[in-house]
N, C-alpha and C positions, 0 to 999 in steps of 0.2 A: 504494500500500500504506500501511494506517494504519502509525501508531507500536505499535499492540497487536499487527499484524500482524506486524510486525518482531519487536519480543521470542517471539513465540511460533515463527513460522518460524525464529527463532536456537536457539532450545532444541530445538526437533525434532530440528536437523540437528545440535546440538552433542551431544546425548543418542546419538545414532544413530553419530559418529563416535568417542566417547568414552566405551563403558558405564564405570559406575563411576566416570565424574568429579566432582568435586566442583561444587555448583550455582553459579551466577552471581549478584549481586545488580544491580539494575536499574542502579547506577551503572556496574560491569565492564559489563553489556551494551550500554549503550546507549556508554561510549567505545571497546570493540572495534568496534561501528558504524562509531563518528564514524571512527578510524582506518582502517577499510576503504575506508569515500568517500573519506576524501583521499588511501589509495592510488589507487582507481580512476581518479580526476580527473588525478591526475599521470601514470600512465600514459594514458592518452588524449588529453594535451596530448601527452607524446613530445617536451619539449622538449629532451630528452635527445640526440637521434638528431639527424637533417639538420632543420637551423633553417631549411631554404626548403620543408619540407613541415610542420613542426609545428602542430598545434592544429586542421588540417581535410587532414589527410594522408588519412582514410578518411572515408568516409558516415557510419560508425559515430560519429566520433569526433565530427563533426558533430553527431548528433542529440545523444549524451551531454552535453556541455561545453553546447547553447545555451543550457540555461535557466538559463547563470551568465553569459552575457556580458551585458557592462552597459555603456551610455556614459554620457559625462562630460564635462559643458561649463564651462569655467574661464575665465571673464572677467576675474577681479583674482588678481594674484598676491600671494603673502605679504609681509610688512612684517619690519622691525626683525632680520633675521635676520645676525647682528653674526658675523662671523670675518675672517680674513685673509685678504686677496688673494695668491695665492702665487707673482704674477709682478711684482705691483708692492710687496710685505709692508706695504702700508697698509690702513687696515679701511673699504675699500668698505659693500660689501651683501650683505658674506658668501660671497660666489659667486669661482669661478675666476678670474671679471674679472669686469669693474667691467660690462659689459652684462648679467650674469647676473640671473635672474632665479629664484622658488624658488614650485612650486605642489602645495600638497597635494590630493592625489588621491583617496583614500579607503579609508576603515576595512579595506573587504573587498576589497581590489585580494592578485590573488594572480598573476595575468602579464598583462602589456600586451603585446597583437597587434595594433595597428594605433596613430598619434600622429599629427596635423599640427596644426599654427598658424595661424591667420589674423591678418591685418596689412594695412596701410591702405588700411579699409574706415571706413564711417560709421555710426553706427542711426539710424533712420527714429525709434525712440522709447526712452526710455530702458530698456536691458536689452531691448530686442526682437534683432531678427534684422540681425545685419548685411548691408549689400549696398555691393557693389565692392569688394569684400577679395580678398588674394591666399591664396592656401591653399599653405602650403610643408610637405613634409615633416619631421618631426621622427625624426632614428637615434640610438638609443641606443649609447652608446660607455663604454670604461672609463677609468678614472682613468690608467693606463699607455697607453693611445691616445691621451690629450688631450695628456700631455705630450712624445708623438713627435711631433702632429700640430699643434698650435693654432698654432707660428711657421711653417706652411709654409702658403705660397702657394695648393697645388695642394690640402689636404687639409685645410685651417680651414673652418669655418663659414662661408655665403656668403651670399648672395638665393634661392639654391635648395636648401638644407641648413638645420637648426637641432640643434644637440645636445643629447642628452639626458643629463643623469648622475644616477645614484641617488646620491642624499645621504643622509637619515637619516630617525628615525621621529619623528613630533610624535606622542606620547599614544599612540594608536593607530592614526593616518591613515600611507601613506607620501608622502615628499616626495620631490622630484626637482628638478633644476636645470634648466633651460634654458638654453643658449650660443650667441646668434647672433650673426651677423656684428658689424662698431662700424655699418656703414651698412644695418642691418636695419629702422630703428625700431621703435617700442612692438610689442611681443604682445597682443591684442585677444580674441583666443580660444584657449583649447589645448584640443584636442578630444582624448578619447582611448577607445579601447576597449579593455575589459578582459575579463581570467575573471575573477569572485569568488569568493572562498574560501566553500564550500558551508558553508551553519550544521552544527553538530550531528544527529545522531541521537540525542532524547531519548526512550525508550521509554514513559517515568510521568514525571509530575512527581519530581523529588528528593524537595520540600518535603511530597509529600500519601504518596508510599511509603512502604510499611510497613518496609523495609530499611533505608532512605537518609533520613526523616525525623528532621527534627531534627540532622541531622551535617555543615550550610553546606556540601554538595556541589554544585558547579557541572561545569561544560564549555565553557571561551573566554568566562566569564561565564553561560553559558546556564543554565538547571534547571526552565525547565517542560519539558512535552511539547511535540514536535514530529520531523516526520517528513523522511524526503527527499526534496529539491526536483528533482532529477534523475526524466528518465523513468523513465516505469513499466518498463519493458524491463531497467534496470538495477538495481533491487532486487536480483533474487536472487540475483545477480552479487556484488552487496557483500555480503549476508547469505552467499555462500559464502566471502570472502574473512577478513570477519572471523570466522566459524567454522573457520577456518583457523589464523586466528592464535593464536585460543583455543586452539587445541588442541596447536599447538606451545609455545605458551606452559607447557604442564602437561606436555608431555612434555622439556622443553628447561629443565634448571637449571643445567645450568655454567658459566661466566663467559662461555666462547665464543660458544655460543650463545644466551646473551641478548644477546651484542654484535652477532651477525647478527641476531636478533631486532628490534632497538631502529633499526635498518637500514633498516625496511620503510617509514619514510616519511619 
């Protein structure tokens, strides 16, 4: 479905659920949109529910989310990244210990479903393809697990584990720690798959609308035209959703319910 397709199937269906409403300008349209996709997207992840069926718990959810999984190969990790070690309070390399390691991921990283490492292997040519490396899992853990876990024996980082912890955001990218063993050596590759955060729904350009020109309106930076990258099958799904919200949105003024309102994603 184009992006002219969208603004018009939105107004049919908001017209039809709402005589007498007051009209939309292309910017309310096109971020009721954008806000409908990222409900959709998180519901059909269901990272919510049982995290050993999430993100391909159905066919459906399958088909919806692949045309946002994305992988991601990291061969150097970041530099200069200065804090304090918080078991030895010296200023390592920033990380939980002194092995730590810190790799930004990317701009549009919105959940990571699958991680491992590779570790000593060789390349054949510079930046080619490694070969004889070991591939170890990488589990993501919380800052309250590391410090139950990281003095015990049975439950620290090993040859067959590496941790992961969300650290912080550079710019725009997220970053993450890696934590392995002392007798792990170098990380050579961290591989990762992801969902990415679906762009906008922009129905017209901002800049060339007769509504929205002239008045520096964006969306996550965006403001030309552009449509959803999700299956065709899930259009009109979003387009009912954010007709939805519109519509509560004009019928819902009290503090309450715009607090549930403001809920939806």
């Amino acid at each position: 479905m184009t992006a002219q397709e969208f603004r018009e199937e939105f107004n049919l269906r908001y017209n039809n659920a709402l005589e007498g409403a007051p009209g939309l300008d292309t910017f309310e349209i096109s971020s009721y949109l954008t806000i409908a996709q990222e409900q959709y997207v998180k519901t059909h992840y269901d990272g919510t529910k049982d995290m050993s069926t999430a993100f391909e718990y159905t066919e459906k959810c399958r088909r919806v989310l692949a045309p946002l999984v994305r992988n991601k190969i990291l061969n150097t990790p970041m530099t200069n990244v200065l804090t304090t070690d918080i078991l030895s309070d010296s200023p390592l390399n920033g990380g939980m210990t002194e092995f730590s390691s810190f790799w930004d991921i990317s701009d549009d990283l919105m959940y990571i479903v699958s991680e491992h490492v590779a570790s000593g292997g060789s390349r054949e040519v510079e930046n080619g393809p490694l070969t004889g490396y070991n591939i170890t899992p990488v589990i993501p853990i919380t800052h309250d697990e590391f410090h139950l876990s990281y003095k015990n024996p049975f439950r620290k980082p090993s040859k067959r584990k590496v941790w992961r912890m969300d650290s912080f955001v550079q710019g725009s990218k997220v970053v993450v720690e890696l934590i392995p063993s002392i007798d792990f050596g170098p990380i050579q590759e961290y591989r990762v798959r992801f969902v990415a955060r679906p762009k906008p729904i922009i129905v017209q350009s901002f800049e060339t609308a007769d509504d929205t020109a002239g008045l520096g309106l964006s969306i996550e930076g965006y403001k030309v035209q552009s449509t959803c990258k999700l299956n065709d099958f899930t259009h009109r799904e979003i387009i009912n959703i954010a007709v939805q919200n519109a519509v509560l949105d004009y019928r819902e003024s009290n503090l309450q319910g715009r607090v549930q309102l403001d809920s939806r994603v």
